[in-house]
N, C-alpha and C positions, 0 to 999 in steps of 0.2 A: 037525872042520870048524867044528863054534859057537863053537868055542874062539877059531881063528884069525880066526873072525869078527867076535866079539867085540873082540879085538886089535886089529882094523883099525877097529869103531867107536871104541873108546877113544883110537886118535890121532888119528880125523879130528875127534871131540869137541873133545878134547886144544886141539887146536893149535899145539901146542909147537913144531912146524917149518913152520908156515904162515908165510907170505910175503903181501905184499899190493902191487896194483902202485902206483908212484906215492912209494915210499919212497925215501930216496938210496939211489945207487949202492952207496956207502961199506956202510950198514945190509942192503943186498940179501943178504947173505950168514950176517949173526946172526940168532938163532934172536930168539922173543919173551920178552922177561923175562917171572919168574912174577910181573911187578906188574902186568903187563898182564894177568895171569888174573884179580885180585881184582876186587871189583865197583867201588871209587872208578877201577882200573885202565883197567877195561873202558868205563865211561861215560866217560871221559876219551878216550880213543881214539874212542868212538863221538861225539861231540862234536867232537874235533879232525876226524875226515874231513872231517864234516857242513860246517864252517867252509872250509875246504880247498878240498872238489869241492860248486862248486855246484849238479851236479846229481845227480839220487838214486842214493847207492851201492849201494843194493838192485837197479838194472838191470846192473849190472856182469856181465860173461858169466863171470867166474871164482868159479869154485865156492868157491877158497878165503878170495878176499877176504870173501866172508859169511859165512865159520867164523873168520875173525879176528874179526868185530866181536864175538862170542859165542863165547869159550873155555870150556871147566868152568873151574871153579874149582879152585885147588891141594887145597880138601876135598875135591872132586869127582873128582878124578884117581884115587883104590885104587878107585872102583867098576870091576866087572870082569864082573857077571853080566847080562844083556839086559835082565831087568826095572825092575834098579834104573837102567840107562839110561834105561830108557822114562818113570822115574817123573820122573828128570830132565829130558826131553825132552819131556814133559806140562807141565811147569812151566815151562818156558823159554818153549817156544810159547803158553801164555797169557798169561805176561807182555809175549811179542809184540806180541799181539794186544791187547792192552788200548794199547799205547802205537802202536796204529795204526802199525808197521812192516810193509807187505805184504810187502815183497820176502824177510824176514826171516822173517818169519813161513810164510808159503807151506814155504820152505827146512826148520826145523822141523818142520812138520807133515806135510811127507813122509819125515822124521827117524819119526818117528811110525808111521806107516806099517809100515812095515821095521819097528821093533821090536817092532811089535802080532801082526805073521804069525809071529815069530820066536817072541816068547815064548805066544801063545795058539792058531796055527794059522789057517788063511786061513778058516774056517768058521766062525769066531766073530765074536758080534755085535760084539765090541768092533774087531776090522777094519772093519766095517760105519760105527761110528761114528768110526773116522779119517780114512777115506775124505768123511762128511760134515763135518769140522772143514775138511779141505782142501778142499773145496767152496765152505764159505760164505767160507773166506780169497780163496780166488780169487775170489770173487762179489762180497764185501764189503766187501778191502782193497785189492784190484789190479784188480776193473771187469770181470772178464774170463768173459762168462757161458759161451763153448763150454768153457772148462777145467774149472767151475762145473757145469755139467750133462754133461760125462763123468762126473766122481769120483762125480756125486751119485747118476748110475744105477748106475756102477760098487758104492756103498753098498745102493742098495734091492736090489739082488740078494742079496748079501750075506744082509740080514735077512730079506729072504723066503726066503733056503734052508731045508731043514729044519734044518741041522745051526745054521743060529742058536740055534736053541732060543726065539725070539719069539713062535711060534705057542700055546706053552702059557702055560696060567694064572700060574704061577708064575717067569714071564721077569720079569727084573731093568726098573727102573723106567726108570733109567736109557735103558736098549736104548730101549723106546719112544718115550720122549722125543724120540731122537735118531733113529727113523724117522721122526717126524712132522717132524723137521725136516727132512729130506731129502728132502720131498714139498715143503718151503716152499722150500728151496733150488733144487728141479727147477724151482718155478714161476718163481721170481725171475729163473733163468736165461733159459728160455723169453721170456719177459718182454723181456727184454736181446736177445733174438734176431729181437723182432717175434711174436714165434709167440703170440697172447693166448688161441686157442682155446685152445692144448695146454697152455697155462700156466692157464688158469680147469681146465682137469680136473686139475690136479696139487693146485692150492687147496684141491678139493673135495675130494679124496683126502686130504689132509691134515687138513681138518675133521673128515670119514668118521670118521678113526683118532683126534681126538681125546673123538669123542663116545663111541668104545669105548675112550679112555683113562678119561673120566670114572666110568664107570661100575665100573672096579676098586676094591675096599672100600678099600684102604689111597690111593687119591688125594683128597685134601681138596679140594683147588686146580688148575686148570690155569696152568701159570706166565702171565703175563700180557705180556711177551714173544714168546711164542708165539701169543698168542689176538691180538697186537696186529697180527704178520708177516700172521699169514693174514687178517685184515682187510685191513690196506693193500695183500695181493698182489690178493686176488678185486676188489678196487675199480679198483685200476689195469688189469687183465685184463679188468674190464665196462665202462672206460670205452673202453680202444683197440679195443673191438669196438662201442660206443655205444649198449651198454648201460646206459643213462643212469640209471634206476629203479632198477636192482640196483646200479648202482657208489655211487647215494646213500644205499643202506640200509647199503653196508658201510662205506663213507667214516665216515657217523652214528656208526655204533657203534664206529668206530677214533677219533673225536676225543673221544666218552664217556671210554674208556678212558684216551686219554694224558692228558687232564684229571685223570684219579684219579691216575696217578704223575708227575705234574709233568714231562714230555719233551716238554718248550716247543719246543724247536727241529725235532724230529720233529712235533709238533702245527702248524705253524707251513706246513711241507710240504702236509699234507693238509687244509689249511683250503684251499688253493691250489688243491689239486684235487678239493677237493669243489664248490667254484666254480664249476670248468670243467664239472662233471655237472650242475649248476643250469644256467648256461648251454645247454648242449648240449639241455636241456628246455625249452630258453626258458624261464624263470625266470629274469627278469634280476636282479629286486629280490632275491630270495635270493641270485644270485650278489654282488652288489654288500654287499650287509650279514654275506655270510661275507668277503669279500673285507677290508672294513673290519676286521674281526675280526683278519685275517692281518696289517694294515697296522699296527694298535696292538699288536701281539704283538712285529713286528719292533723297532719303537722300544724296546719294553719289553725285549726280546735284549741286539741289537745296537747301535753306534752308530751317531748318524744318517748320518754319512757314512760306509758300508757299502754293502756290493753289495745283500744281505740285504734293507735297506730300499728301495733301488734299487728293485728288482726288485717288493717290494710295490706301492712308486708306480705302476708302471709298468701295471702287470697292475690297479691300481682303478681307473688312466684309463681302462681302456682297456676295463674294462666298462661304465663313464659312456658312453663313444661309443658302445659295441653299442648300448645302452640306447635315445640318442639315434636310432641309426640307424632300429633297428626303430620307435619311437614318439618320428618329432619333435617331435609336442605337449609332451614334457615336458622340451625344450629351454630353457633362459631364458640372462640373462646370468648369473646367478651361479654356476648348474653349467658355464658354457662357462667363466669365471674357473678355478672350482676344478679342472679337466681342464688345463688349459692348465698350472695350479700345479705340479700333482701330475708332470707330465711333464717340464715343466723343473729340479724338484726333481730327478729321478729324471735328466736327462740332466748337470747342475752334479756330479752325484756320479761318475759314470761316468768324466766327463771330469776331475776330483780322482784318479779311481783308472785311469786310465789306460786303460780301458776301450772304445778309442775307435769299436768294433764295436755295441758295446751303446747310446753315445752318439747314433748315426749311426742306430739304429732308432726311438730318441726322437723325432728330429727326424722321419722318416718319418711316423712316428705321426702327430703333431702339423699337419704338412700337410695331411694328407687329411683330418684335422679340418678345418683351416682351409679347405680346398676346401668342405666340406660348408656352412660358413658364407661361403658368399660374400666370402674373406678373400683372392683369390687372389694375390695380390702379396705377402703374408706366408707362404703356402705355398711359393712360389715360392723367396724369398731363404732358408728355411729346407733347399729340397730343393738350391739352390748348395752353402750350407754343406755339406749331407752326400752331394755329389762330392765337396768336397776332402775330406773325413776318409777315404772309402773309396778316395781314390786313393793315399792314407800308409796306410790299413791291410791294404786287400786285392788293392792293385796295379790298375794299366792295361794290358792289360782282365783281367775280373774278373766274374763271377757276379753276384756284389753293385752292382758300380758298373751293370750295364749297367741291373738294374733300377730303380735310380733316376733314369737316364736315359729310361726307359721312362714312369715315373711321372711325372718333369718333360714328356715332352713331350705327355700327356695331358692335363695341366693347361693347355699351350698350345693345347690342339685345343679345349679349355672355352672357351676367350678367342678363338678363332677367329683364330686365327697359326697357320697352316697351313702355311706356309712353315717356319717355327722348329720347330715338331712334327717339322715330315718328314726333319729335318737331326738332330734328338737321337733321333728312333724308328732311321732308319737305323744311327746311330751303335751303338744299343741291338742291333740286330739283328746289326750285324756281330762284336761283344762274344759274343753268345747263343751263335754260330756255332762260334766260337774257342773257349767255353769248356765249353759244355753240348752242342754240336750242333745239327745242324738236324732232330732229329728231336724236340727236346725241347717241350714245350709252349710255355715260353715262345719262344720262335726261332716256333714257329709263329704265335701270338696275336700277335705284332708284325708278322710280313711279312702276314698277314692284312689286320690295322689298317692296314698300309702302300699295300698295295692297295685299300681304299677310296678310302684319298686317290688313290689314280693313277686309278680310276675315276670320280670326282669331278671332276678337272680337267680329264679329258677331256671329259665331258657341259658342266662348264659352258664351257671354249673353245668347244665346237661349239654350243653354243644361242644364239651371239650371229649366225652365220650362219644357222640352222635355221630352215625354213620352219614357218608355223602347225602346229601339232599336229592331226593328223588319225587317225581308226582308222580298220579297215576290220573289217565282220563280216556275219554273214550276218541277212536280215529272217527275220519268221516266213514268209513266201513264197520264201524259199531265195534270193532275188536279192540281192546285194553291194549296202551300201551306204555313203556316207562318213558321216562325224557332222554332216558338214555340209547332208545333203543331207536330216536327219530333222526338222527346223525342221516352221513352218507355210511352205510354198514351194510354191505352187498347191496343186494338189489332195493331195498326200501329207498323213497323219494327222500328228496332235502327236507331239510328240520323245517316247517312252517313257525318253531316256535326255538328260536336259535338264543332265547335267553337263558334256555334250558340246560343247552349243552356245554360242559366242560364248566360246571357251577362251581364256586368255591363254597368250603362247610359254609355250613347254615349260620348265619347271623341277624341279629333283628336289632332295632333302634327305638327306644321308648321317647317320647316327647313330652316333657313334663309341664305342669301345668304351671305358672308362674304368678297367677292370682294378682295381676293386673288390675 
């Protein structure tokens, strides 16, 4: 039965009779030349699809077309025994994995799988760690944390059995290695799913195990990869719970470390989100001078017309306004110049890269600046503009479009156009209605705001007919009396309540809500 088993890897390896769709008619029936097995063969195919189908032929639902792009090779073809499959199928799958092909790679590494149970039995640590290769594929090539944190639990069982053999002294270095990764991969997943508590104890589990990694005589080093994952996971895990204090202490010592091996583009990342942990502590000026950090990293990367620096610009304005918000004292003109720079930089580039989402938040941004300075006629033709781009990017009606409608007629209710307000908040609410519901927050915060105004124009239509303003309440002798009647007027004592007297008509002041 291995035998036959074997047989049947060797020609799904093979390839020899694989077929792929999308070929002529004519070709649907020849088998693949063996020039298509060598490697100038195989890259050449894998290259022609790519050109071909412009989208990724790694989602294709045929199993075979992903055993064409990746035949054995004609040396490859007399292996016949499982392990020496597997050696081949170790190799292939890394070289996957290095040239970032998910779809590809995934396929492989459950190639993997299957010849790990075959040739070493399901109790062995080395299923354990195929189980986490396929893990972090799916985690880290394809995005996909539930498939990511099945394999990965599926893996820690594994090497917690007895039959791993991990639990004694003299377990392969290896094995270790690749449980603690599998505590990083739990987290990452977790992570990916929202879940930050159960992903901060997966992190920790993972440190746990490397601090009794360290202490075995023969480890010099804990790879620094590893020391860097579990950094960046427990940071990201204490920030989305706001744990601000502990996500800053491990952000710290995750940008130490990529500082030492120059992974500028990952450093790059967590300067970004050590920020947000500064921030989140109120610590502006730290956030703002790591932020800076991030903004000359990018330029130093990337080119300047990049998403990459984009995105820097964007995110340094836009801790200058927090900054501003909370302490307007340290407003002037030439940090209002340099935010305004920073943001139009960041929206010229978006709009170059087509971006027209990302463009359109710019402009938001920038408004509500401009509102905060008394700009509002520049806020205003700036929140026009970004109607039309979310009516070309996200459609009428639209999530997006209604709340810039929401936000434009705030800005009229600032300038007291209460009529124009009530005409784009409606507009906003019936968008909210259509796309998110009327149960959602914003659907409510608008028809709220809506009815102030209708509260509002009723009070002041009726106070042009409304007689004087008068109360009624009781004295300290129980008997009713009016406000008018607490004056000096014969004998009765002074007014205890003199705000009463000589009132002018009745007027009221509504406060609007500005959706800050």
């Amino acid at each position: 039965m291995a035998e036959g088993y074997t047989k049947l890897l060797i020609s799904e390896l093979s390839g020899e009779e694989l077929m792929i769709e999308g070929r002529n008619d004519k070709d649907a029936d020849s088998p693949i030349s063996s020039d298509d097995c060598s490697d100038e063969g195989r890259k050449e195919t894998i290259l022609k699809e790519e050109n071909n189908n412009p989208k990724d032929i790694t989602a294709s639902k045929s199993f075979n077309d992903l055993e064409y792009l990746y035949p054995l090779r004609q040396d490859e073809l007399h292996l016949s025994e499982p392990k020496e499959l597997l050696t081949v199928a170790l190799k292939r799958a890394e070289e996957l994995v290095k040239e970032k092909r998910g779809g590809l790679a995934v396929r492989w590494r459950i190639k993997c799988i299957a010849l790990t149970r075959i040739v070493y039995g399901d109790g062995d640590w080395r299923v354990g760690q195929a189980h986490c290769n396929l893990a972090r594929a799916y985690l880290e090539l394809k995005g996909m944390p539930q498939q990511a944190l099945y394999h990965g639990l599926q893996a820690r069982e594994v090497f917690l059995s007895p039959m791993s053999g991990l639990s004694s002294l003299t377990a392969p270095i290896d094995g270790r290695v690749s449980l603690i990764w599998t505590y990083v991969v739990i987290g990452g997943a977790r992570l990916g799913l929202n879940k930050q508590a159960e992903a901060e104890k997966a992190y920790k589990k993972a440190n746990k195990e490397v601090l009794k990694f360290e202490k075995l005589p023969q480890i010099k080093k804990i790879p620094e990869d590893l020391q860097i994952s579990i950094l960046l996971g427990l940071g990201r895990a204490y920030l989305g719970q706001k744990k601000y204090d502990d996500a800053i202490n491990s952000f710290s010592k995750c940008v130490e470390l990529l500082r030492n091996v120059n992974l500028k583009t990952l450093l790059l990342s967590v300067l970004q989100s050590l920020s947000e942990a500064y921030s989140g502590r109120e610590e502006y000026e730290a956030a703002i001078h790591t932020l800076r950090e991030a903004y000359d990293l990018s330029i130093e990367i990337f080119e300047r017309c990049s998403k990459e620096v984009a995105d820097a610009c964007r995110k340094l304005a836009k801790a200058h306004m927090t900054e501003i918000y909370v302490d307007p004292s340290k407003q002037d003109q030439s940090l209002n110049d340099a935010i305004e720079e920073l943001i139009m930089e960041a929206y010229g580039t978006y709009t170059k890269l087509n971006m027209y989402d990302c463009a359109a938040k710019c402009l938001e941004e920038i408004a509500k600046h401009f509102v905060q300075m008394d700009r509002s006629k520049e806020a205003m033709d700036h929140l026009k503009t970004t109607i039309k781009i979310k009516k070309i990017s996200f459609g009428d009606p639209s999530s997006e479009l209604a709340d810039t409608y929401r936000l434009l007629g705030t800005v009229y209710l600032s300038q007291g156009r209460v009529s124009d307000a009530e005409k784009l908040l409606k507009k906003s609410l019936e968008m909210f209605g259509l796309t998110v519901g009327k149960k959602h927050s914003s659907f409510t915060d608008v028809e709220r705001t809506l009815n102030l105004i209708t509260v509002r124009s009723r009070i002041k239509s009726a106070s042009d007919e409304r007689p004087r303003f008068k109360t009624i309440f009781k004295s300290e002798e129980g008997r009713t009396k009016s406000s008018h009647s607490l004056g000096h007027h014969g004998k009765n004592k002074p007014s205890k309540h003199p705000q009463f007297d000589d009132r002018p008509p009745f007027t009221t002041f509504v406060k609007y809500d500005t959706f800050w």
